[in-house]
C-alpha positions in Angstrom: 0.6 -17.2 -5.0 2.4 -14.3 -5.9 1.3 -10.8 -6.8 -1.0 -9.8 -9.4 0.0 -7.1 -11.6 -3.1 -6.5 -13.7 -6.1 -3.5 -12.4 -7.9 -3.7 -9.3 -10.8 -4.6 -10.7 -10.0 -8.7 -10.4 -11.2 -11.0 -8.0 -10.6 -14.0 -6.9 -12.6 -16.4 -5.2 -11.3 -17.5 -2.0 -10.1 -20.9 -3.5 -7.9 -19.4 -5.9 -6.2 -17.7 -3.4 -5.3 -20.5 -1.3 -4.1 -23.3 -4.4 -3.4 -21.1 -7.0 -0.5 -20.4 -8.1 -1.6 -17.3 -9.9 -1.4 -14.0 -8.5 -4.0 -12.7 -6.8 -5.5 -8.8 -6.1 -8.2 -7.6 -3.9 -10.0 -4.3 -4.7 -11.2 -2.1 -2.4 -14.4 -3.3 -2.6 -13.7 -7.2 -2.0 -11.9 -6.4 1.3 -14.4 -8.9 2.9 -13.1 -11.6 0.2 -9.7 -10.8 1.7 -11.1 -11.6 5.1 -12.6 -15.0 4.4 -9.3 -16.1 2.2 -7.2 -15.0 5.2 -9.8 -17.1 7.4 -9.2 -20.2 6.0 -7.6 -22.9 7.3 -5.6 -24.0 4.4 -5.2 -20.7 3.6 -1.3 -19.4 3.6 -0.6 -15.6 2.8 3.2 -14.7 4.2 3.4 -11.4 2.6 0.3 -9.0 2.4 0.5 -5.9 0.6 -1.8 -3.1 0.7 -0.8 -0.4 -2.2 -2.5 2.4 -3.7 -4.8 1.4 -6.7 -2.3 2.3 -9.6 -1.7 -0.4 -12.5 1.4 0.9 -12.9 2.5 0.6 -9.8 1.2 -3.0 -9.4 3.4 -4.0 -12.4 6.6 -2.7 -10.3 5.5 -5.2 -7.4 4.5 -7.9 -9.8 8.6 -7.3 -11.1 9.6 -7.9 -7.4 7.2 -10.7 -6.6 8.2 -12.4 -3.4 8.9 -15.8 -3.8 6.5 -16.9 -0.6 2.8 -17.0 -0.8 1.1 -13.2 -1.2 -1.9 -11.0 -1.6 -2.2 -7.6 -2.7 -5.1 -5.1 -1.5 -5.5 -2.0 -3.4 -7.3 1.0 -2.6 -6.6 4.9 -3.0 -4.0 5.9 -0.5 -6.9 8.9 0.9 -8.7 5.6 2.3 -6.6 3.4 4.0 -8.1 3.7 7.9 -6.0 1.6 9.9 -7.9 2.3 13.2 -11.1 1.5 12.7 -13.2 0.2 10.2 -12.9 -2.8 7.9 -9.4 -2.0 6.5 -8.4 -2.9 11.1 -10.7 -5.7 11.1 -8.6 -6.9 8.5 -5.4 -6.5 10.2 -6.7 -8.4 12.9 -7.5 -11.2 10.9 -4.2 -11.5 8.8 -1.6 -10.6 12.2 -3.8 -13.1 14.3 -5.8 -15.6 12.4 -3.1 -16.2 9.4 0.2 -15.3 10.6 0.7 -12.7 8.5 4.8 -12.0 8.5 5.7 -9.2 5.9 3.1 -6.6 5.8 4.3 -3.8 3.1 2.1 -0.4 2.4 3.4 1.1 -0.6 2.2 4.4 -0.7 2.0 6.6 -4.3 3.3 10.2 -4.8 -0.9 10.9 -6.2 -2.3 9.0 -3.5 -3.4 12.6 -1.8 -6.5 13.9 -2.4 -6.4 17.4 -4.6 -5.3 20.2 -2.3 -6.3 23.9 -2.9 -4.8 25.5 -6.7 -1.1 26.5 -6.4 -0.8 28.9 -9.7 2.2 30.5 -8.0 4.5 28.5 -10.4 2.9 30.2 -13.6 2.4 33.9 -11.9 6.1 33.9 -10.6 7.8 32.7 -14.6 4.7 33.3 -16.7 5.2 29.5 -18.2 2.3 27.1 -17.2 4.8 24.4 -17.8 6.9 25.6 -14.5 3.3 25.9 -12.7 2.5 22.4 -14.0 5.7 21.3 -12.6 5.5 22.8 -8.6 1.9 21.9 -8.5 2.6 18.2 -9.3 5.7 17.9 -6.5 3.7 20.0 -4.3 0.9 17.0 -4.8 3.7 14.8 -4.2 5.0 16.2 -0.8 1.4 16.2 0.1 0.8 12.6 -0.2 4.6 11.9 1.5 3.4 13.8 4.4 -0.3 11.5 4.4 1.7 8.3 3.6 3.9 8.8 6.4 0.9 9.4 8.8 -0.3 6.3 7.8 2.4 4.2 8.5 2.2 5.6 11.7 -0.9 5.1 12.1 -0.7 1.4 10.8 2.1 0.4 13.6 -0.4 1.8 16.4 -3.0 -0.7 15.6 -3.2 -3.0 18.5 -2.5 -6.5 16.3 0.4 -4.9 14.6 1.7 -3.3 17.7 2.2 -6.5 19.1 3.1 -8.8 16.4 6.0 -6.5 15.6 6.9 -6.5 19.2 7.0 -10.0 19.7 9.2 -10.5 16.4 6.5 -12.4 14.2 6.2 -9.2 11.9 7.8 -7.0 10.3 6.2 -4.1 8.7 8.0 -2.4 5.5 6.6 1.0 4.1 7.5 2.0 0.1 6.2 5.2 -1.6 6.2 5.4 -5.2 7.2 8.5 -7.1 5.3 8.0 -10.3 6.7 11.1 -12.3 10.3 9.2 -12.1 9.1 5.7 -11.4 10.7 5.2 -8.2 10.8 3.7 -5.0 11.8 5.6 -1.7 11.6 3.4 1.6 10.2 5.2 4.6 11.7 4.8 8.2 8.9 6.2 10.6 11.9 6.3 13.3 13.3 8.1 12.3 10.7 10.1 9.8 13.1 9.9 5.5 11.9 8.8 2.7 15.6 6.9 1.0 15.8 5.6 -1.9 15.0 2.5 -2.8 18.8 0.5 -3.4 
């Protein structure tokens, strides 16, 4: 199985994702579907992605499809709750119960949740065009900032804590600048965003 590049809105039934070969994407909604797949014995997911719910954004990954076997879990970037909740239930299923090895967040430069109006831009050059502009990569630097939090918050969870620890995981954070369609990796050592090479 590899990744699925179509809308969240798919599901698959539980089947498909263990013999299939198509891709396969779980919406925010179907997390539970994610769990029982995962639960399965002949079940096999290697990589598991969770990525903001952009179309866009799952066409990049579907470009860079790992060759092992993979599921993709989309929901908006303001949700992800790696603490508590169903979105760590899930962890613990997919570190302990399937062996999860890769586990990639891709976070999305409008995965933030609307902050308060910034009409500086306009009031300081009378354009709305230069307004338009800082308010977008103000959005941006908001949703680095939550992205990052999350990632640290996603290597505290207990099951991922120790995975990583004992070498059976590795855990890769990505974060998608959609006004120039790239990927910057995120080291939460030492806190950059890189580019992608």
């Amino acid at each position: 199985m590899s990744l699925l590049a179509n809308p969240p809105v798919h599901h698959a039934s539980s089947k498909h994702v263990s013999q299939g070969s198509d891709a396969t994407c779980f919406s925010s909604h179907s997390i539970d579907r994610l769990q029982q797949a995962i639960m399965e014995d002949e079940s096999t997911i290697d990589w598991l992605l969770v990525s903001h719910d952009d179309p866009d954004l799952h066409s990049r990954l579907a470009k860079a499809a790992a060759m092992e076997s993979s599921g993709m879990l989309t929901m908006h970037q303001s949700q992800w709750e790696f603490q508590s909740g169903d979105m760590a239930s899930l962890l613990d299923c997919a570190v302990a119960s399937c062996g999860v090895q890769r586990l990639w967040l891709v976070g999305h430069s409008e995965g933030c949740d609307d902050g308060p109006a910034d009409d500086s831009g306009q009031s300081e050059t009378g354009h709305p065009l230069v307004g338009a502009a800082r308010s977008m990569l103000n959005k941006a630097s908001r949703a680095k900032d939550d992205f990052a939090s999350k990632v640290k918050s996603l290597h505290q969870h207990p099951a991922v804590q120790q995975a990583v620890h004992d070498g059976d995981l590795r855990v890769h954070a990505l974060f998608y600048l959609a006004h120039c369609k790239t990927f910057l990796m995120y080291n939460p050592a030492t806190d950059e965003f890189r580019p992608l090479a």
